[in-house]
C-alpha atoms as a printed R data frame, in Angstrom:
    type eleno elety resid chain resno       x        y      z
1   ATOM     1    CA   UNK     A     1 -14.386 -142.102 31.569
2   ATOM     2    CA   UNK     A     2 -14.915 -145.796 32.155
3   ATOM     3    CA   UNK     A     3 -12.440 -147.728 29.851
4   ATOM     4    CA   UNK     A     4 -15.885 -150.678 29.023
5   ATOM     5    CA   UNK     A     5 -17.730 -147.420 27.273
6   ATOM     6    CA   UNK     A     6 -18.029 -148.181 24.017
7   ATOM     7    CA   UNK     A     7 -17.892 -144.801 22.279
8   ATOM     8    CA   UNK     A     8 -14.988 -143.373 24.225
9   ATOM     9    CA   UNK     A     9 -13.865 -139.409 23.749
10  ATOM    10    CA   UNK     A    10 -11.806 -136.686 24.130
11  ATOM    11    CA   UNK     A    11 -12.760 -132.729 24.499
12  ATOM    12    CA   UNK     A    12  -9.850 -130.600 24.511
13  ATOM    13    CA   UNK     A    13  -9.455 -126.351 24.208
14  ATOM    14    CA   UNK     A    14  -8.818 -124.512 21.626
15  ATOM    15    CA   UNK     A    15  -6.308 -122.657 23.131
16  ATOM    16    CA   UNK     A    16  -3.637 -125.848 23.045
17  ATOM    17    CA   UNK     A    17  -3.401 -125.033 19.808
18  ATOM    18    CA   UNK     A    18  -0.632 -123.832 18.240
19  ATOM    19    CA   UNK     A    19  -0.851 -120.159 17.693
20  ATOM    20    CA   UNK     A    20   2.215 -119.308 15.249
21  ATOM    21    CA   UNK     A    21   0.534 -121.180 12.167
22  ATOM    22    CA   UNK     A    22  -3.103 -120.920 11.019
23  ATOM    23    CA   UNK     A    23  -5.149 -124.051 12.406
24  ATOM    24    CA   UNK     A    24  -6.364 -126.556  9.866
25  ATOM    25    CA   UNK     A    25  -9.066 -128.242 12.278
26  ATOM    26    CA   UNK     A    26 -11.604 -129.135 10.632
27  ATOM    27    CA   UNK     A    27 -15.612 -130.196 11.417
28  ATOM    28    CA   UNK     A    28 -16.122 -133.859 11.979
29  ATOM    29    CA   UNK     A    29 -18.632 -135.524 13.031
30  ATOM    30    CA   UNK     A    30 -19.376 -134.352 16.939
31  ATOM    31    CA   UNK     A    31 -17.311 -131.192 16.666
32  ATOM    32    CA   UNK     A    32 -13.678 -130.320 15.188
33  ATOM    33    CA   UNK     A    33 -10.720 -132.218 14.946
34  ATOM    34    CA   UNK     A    34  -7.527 -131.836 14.702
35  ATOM    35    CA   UNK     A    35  -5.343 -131.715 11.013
36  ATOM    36    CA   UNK     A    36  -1.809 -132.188 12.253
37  ATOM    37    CA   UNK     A    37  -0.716 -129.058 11.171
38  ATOM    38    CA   UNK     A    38   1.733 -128.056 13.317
39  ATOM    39    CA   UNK     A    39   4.573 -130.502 15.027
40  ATOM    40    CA   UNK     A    40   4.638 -128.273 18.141
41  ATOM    41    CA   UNK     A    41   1.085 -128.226 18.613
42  ATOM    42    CA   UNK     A    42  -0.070 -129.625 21.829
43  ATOM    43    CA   UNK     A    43  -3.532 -130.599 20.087
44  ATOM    44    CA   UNK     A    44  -1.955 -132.419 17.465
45  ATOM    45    CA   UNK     A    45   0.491 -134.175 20.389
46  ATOM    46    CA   UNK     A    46  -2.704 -134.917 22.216
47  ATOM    47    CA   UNK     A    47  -4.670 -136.369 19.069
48  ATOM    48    CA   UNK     A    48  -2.315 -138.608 18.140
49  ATOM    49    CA   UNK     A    49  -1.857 -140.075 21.810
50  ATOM    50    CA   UNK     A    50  -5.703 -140.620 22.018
51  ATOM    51    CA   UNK     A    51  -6.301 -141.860 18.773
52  ATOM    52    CA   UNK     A    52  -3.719 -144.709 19.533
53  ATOM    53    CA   UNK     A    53  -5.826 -145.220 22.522
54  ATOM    54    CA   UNK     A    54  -8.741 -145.468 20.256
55  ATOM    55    CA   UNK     A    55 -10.320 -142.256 22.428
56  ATOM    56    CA   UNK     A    56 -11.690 -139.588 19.464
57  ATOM    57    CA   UNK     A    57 -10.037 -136.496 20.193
58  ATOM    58    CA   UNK     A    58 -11.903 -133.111 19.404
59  ATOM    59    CA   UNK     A    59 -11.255 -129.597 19.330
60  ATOM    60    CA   UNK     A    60 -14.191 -128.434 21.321
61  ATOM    61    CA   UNK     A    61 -16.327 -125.606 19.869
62  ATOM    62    CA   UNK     A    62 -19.531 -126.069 20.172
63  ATOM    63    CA   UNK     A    63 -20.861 -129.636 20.939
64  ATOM    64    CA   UNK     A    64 -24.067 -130.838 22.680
65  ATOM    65    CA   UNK     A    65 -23.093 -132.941 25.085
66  ATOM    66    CA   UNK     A    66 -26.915 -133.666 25.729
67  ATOM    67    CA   UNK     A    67 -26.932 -134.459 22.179
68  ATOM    68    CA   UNK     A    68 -23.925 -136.039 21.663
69  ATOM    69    CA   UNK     A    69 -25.116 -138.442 24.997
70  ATOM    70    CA   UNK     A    70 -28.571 -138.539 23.019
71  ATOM    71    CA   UNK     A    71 -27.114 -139.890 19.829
72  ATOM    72    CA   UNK     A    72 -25.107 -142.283 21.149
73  ATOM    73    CA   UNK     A    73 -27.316 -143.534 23.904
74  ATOM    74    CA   UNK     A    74 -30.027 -143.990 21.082
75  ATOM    75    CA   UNK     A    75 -27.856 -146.407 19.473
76  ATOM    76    CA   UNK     A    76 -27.421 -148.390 22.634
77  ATOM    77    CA   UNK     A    77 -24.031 -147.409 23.178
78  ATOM    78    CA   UNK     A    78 -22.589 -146.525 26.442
79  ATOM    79    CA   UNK     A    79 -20.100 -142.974 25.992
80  ATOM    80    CA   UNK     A    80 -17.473 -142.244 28.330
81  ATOM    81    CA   UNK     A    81 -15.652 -138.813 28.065
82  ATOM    82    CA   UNK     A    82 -12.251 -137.149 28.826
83  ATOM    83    CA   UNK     A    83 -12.034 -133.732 29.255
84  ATOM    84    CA   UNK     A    84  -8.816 -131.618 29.446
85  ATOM    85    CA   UNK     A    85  -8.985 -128.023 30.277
86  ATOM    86    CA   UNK     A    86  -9.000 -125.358 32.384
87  ATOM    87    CA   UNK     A    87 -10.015 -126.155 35.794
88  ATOM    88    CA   UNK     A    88 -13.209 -123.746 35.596
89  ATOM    89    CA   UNK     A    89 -13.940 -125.394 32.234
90  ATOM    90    CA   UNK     A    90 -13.088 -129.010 33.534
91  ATOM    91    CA   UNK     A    91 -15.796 -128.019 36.666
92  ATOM    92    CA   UNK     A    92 -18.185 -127.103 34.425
93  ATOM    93    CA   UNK     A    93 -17.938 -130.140 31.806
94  ATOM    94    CA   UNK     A    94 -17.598 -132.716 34.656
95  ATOM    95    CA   UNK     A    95 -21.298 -131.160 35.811
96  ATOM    96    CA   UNK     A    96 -22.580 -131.698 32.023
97  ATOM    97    CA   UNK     A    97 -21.506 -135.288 31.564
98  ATOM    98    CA   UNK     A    98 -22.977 -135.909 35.655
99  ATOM    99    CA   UNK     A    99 -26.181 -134.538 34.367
100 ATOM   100    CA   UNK     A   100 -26.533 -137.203 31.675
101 ATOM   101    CA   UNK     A   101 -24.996 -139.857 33.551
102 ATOM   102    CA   UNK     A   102 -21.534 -139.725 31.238
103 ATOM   103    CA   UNK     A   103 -18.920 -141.278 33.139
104 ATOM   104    CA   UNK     A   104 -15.872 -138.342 33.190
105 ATOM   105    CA   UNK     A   105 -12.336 -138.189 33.603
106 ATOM   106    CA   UNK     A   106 -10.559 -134.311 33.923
107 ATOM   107    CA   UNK     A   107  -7.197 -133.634 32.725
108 ATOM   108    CA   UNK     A   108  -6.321 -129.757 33.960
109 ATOM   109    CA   UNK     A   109  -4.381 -127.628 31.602
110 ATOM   110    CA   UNK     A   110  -0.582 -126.710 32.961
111 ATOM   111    CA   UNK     A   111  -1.759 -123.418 33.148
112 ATOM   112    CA   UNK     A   112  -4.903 -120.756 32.824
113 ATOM   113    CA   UNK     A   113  -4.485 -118.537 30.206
114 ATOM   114    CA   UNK     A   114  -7.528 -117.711 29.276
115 ATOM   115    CA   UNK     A   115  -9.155 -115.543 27.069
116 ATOM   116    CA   UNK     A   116 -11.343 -114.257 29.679
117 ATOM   117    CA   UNK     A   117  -8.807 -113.390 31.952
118 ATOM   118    CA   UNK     A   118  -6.534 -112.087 29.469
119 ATOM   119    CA   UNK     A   119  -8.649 -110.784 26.493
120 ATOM   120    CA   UNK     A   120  -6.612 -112.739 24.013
121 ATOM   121    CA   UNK     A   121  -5.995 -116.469 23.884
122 ATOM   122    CA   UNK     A   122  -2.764 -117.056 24.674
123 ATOM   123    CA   UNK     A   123  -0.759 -120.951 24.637
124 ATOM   124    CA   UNK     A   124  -1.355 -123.701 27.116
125 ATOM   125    CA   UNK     A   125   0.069 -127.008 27.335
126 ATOM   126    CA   UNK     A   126  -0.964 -130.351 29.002
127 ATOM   127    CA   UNK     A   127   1.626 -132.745 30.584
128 ATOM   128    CA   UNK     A   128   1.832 -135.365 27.505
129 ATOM   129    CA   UNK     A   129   3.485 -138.271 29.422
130 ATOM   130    CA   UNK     A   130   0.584 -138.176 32.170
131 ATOM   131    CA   UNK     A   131  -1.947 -138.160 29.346
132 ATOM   132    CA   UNK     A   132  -0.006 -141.197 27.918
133 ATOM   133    CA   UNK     A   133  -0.500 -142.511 31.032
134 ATOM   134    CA   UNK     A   134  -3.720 -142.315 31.959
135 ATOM   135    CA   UNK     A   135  -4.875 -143.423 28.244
136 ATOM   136    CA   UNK     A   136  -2.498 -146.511 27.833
């Protein structure tokens, strides 16, 4: 993610979600975003360290990112995107944003506890202080 884009965001996984309470995310705009339901949650942790970074976080669920780059490009905006997730899903993301010439940044998830692997979601956590880092 190039920090002169001028529509910068975030993608992050469902699954850093906090699990013990029901999720209040919520469609907005590009794809779902985070309510602050839950002080525990690693989304809501997340959003609130990218949105003082003025990076829009979302929950992703089911974005175009060949729209999203359409949209935004059509405006004559340049879109720069940060992706944290699983290292499979980071691969596959950081392919997506090459293919429409989105400048990407990958954070990887602490650990893989995927749904595919596991055949339930189960929690996963980022390092905060390195995502305050990199943002800041």
């Amino acid at each position: 993610m190039s920090e002169n884009s001028d529509r910068k965001i975030a993608l992050m996984p469902y699954c850093l979600q906090d699990f013990s309470v029901s999720c209040k995310a919520a469609k907005n705009g590009y794809d779902y975003q985070c309510k602050g339901c839950s002080a525990i949650c690693y989304q809501n942790h997340a959003s609130s360290i990218l949105g003082k970074n003025n990076i829009e976080p979302f929950i992703w669920m089911g974005g175009s990112i060949k729209e999203l780059a359409k949209s935004t490009y059509s405006k004559g905006q340049s879109l720069g995107i940060l992706g944290i997730a699983c290292i499979p899903e980071l691969v596959w993301g950081i392919r997506k944003c090459n293919r429409y010439k989105i400048p990407v940044v990958g954070i990887p998830l602490n650990a893989n506890r995927c749904i595919r692997w596991f055949g339930e979601f189960f929690p996963n956590s980022i390092n905060l202080d390195e995502l305050e880092k990199l943002v800041s």
